[in-house]
N, C-alpha and C positions, 0 to 999 in steps of 0.2 A: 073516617074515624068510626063511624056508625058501623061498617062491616065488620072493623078487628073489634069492635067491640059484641056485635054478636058472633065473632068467631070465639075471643075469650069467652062469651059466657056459654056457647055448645062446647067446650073443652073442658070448661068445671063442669059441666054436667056428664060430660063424660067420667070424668075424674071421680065426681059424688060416685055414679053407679059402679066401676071398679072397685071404687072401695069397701062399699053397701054388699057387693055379690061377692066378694072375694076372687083371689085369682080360681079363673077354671078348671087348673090343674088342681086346685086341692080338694075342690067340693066342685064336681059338675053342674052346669047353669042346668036351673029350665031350659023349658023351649020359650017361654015367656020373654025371661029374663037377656038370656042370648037376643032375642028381635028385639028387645030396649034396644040392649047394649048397640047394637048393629046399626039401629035407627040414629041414634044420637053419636055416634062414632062417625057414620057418614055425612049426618049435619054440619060435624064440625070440621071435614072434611071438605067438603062442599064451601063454606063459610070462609074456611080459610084459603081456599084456593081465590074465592070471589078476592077477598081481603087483598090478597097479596097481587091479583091481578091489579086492582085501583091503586096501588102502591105504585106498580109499574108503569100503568100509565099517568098517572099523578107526575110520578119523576119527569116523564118522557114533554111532558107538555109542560116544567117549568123546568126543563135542562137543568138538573140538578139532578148528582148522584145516588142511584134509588137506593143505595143501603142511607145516607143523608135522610131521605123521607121516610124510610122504614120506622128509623130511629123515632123521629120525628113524634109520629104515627105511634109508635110502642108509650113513648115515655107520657105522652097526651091520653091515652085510652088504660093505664097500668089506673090499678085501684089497689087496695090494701089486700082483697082477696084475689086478683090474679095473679096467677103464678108467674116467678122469676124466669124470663125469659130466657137467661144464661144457662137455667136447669131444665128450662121444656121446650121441645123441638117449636117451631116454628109451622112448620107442620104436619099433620095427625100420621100416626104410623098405622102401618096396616092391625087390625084388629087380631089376639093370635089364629092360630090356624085352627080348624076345625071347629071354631066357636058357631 
């Protein structure tokens, strides 16, 4: 529970700085702002890969169906401020191009 839970909180932080820098396309980043973004995009990247592997083996070593534990796992770590899982990928999409 501890990893999706710092995978949701590097995803809001992703989420804060997109919205903080606006899309790329319409005002170009820094160089600054782009290596945030990069930084905390792969964290949560990172984060959620770890997350979703403990899921898998969690499942595998109590024979129980791992979307079962995912669920599980979502509904126990969900707080008022992370995002609805129905609305956000489960995990991180690549960063756009050229950022």
């Amino acid at each position: 529970m501890e990893k999706q839970r710092a995978a949701d909180e590097a995803h809001a932080r992703v989420e804060e700085l997109r919205d903080a820098y606006g899309a790329p396309t319409a005002a170009p980043w820094s160089e600054t702002q782009t290596d945030t973004y990069e930084t905390a995009w792969r964290a949560w990247r990172d984060l959620a890969r770890d997350a979703q592997a403990a899921v898998t083996e969690h499942a595998k070593d109590e024979n129980k169906p791992r979307n079962d534990i995912e669920a599980e796992v979502k509904a126990k770590t969900k707080t008022p401020t992370s995002p609805d899982p129905k609305k956000t990928p489960s995990t991180p999409e690549a960063p756009p191009e050229g950022e």
